[in-house]
N, C-alpha and C positions, 0 to 999 in steps of 0.2 A: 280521800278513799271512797267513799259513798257517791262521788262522779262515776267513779273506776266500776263499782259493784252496780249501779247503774248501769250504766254501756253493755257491762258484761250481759246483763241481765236483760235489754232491750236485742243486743244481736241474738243470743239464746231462744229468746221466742221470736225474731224474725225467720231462723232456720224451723221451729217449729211449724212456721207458716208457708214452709216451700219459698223463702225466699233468701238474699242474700246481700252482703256488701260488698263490694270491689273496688281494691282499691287499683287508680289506672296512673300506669309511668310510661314513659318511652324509653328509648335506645336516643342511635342519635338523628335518626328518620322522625316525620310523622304519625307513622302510624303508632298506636297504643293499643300496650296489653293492659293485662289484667291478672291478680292474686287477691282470692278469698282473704277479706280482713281477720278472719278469724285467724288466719295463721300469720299475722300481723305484730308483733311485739310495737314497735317504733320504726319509724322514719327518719334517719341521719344525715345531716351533710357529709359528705365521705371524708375517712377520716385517713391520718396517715396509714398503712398499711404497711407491713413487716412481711418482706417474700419468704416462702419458707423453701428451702434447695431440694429440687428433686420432685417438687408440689405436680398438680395437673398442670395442665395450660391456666383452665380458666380458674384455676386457683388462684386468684393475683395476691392473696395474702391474708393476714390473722390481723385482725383489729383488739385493742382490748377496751372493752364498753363494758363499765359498769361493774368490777371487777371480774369480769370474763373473758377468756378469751376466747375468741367467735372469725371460722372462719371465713372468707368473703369471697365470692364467686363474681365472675364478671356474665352477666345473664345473659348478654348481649352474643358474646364468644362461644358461651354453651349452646346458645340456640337459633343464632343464625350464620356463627361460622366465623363473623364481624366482630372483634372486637373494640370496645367504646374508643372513639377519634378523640374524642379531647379529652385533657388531664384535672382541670378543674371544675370547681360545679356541680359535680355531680351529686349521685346520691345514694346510701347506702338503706336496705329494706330490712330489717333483722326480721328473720321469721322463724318459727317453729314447726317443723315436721318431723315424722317418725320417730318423736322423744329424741332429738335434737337439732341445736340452736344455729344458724349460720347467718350471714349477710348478702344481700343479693345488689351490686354495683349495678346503678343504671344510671341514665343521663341526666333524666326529670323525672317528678313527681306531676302528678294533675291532680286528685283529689278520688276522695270516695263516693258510690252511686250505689245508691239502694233499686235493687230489681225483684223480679220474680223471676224460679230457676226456669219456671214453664218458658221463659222468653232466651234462657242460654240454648244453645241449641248443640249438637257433637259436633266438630269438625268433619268436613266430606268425607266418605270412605274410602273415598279413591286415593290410594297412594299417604292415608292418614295413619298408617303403620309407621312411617319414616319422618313423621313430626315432632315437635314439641308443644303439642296443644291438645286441652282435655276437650276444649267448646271455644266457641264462637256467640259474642252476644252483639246484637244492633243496636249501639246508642248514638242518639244524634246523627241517623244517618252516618257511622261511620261503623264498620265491622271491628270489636275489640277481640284481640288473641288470647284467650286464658290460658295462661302457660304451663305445663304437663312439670311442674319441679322435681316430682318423683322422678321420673325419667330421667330427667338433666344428674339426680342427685346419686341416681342408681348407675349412671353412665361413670363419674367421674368416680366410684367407687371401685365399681369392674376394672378400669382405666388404673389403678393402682393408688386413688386417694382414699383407700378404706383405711387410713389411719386417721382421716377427720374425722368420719362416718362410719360407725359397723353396725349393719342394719338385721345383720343375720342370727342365727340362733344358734344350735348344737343342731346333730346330724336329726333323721327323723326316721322312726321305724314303723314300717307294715305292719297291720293291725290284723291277725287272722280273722275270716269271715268280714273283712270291712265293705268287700265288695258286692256287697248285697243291701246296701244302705248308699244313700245320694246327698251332694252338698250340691246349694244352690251360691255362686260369690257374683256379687252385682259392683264392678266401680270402672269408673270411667277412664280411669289411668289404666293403660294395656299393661306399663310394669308391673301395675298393686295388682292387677288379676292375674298376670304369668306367675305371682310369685305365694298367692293364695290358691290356686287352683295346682301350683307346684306343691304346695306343703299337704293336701288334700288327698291328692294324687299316690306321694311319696306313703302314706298313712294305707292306699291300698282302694281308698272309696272314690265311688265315682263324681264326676264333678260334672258343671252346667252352666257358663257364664253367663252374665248381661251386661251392658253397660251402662245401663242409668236405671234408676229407682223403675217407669215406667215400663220399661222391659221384662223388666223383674218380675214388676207385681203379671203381667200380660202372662209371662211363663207359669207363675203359677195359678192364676187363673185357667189355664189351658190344662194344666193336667189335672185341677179340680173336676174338668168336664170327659176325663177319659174315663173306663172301666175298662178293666182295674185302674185303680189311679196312682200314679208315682207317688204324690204325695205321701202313700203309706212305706216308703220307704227315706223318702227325705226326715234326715235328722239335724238340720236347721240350714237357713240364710245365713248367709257370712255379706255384709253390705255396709260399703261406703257409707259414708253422710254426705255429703259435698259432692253432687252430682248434678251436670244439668240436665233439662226436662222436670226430673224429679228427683227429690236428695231423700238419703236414708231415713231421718225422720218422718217423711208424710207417704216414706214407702211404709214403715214400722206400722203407723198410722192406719194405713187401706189393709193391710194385711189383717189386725187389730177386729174393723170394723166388720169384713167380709166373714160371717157364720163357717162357710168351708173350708179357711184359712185360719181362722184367730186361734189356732192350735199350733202355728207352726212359730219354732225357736229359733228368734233373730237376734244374732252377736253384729252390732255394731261396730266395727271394724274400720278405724280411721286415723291420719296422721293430724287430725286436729285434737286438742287434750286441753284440757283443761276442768276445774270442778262443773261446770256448767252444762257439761256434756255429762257428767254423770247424773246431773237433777234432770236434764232432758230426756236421758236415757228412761229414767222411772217416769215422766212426761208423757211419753208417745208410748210407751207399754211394751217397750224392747225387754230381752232375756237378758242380755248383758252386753258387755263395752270393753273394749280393748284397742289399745292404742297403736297404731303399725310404729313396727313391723321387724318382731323376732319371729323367726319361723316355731322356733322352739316353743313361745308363749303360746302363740295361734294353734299349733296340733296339742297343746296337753288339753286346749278349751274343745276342742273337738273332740278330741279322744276320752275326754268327761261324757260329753253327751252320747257318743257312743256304744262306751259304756254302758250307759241311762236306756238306751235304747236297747242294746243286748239282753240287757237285764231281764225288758219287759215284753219281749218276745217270747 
């Protein structure tokens, strides 16, 4: 146990430090991607699988590990169209997003690598709409794929597997006078922004995206320097952690240290969870933490500060 609380406790302050772990697998090509360890549980040899009638495609079936059962996606099918040629050997990924559990089927495992996010980079913009990837990082001279799961997991949901997966909330209501107050949401998956900047929107306020920590902080740096300044109407940051360039903590961080910013209220906002993220959260000097992604949850924490913000106008 005190290994476990360990580790946990060593990646926690790597993400404090803009940096990250990755773990890299392949398909049944060469090339290698990549998933943030933090959203890691274990690494399996693939185990039998039970098809369920009627599943998605790349639903190839429910495992039960550990007495759960967890469903298993073929990662290779959701995200390059291919799916895995051989039947044995493989390997199954169990990870955690959006407060739940699934397995993600690939061919190999390679190992994990300690980086900095400054060295992830965003995938090209050209035509990066229609991908499944959050960044691109250089190791060993080779380009690794970091792969957009939100996406894969929000497709297969639309597509009719939202009885694995319900990621949504209750409906969401227009807040009168909301439109005179601004949200800023920073993350690097275009799903987790259409679908933050949708519950925002829906609420009546205006919205402003970015897609990595350094955007973020750059935008509001830029309206620090307007008169009048937006700022006075922005009622908080809604931002990722796990972003490359720069992840939400050491955006929290620059916002924090910057005199014409350290007034502004940032909800962390992420599909990684665990207690360690709430000690980090009080760590880097964030307002609060919430985990994706109920729409429901995300506008009552909005519609608080709103509130807060009404009140004091």
């Amino acid at each position: 146990m005190a290994g476990i609380l360990d580790s946990v406790d060593q990646r926690t302050q790597l993400a404090g430090q803009n940096r990250m772990e990755l773990l890299l697998f392949r398909f049944d090509g060469r090339q290698r991607y990549g998933i943030n360890v933090f959203k890691v549980r274990e690494v399996l040899p693939a185990l039998e699988l039970q098809r369920v009638p009627h599943s998605h495609p790349v639903a190839v079936g429910i495992a039960h590990i550990r007495g759960q059962t967890i469903p298993v996606f073929d990662l290779s099918l959701a995200t390059t169209g291919r799916p895995l040629e051989k039947s044995e050997g493989n390997y199954i990924i169990i990870s955690e997003y959006n407060r739940q559990v699934q397995g993600f089927l690939v061919a190999g495992v390679d190992r994990i690598i300690n980086m900095n996010w400054e060295d992830v980079l965003p995938p090209p913009s050209s035509g990066a709409g229609g991908t499944y990837l959050t960044a691109i990082a250089r190791i060993e001279g080779e380009m690794i794929q970091i792969i957009d799961v939100e996406k894969v997991l929000a497709e297969v949901n639309a597509a009719g597997g939202a009885d694995l997966h319900t990621t949504e909330g209750g409906g969401v209501d227009e807040v009168s006078g909301a439109g005179d107050y601004l949200v800023l949401a920073v993350d690097d998956s275009a799903v987790a922004r259409k679908q933050v900047t949708r519950t925002i929107d829906d609420i009546g306020l205006r919205s402003v995206a970015a897609t990595n920590g350094r955007e973020g902080l750059e935008q509001l740096r830029e309206w620090a320097e307007q008169d009048p300044s937006p700022l006075r109407d922005l009622i908080m940051v809604i931002s990722d952690i796990e972003m490359p360039v720069m992840d939400g903590y050491t955006l929290t961080r620059r916002i924090r240290e910057d005199r014409r910013l350290s007034h502004v209220h940032v909800l962390l906002h992420t599909s990684l969870s665990g207690v360690f993220n709430a000690e980090m959260v009080q760590r880097v000097g964030a307002d609060d933490f919430l985990a994706k992604f109920h729409s429901q949850d995300l506008a009552d924490r909005i519609r608080a500060r709103l509130d807060e913000r009404m009140e004091s106008r």
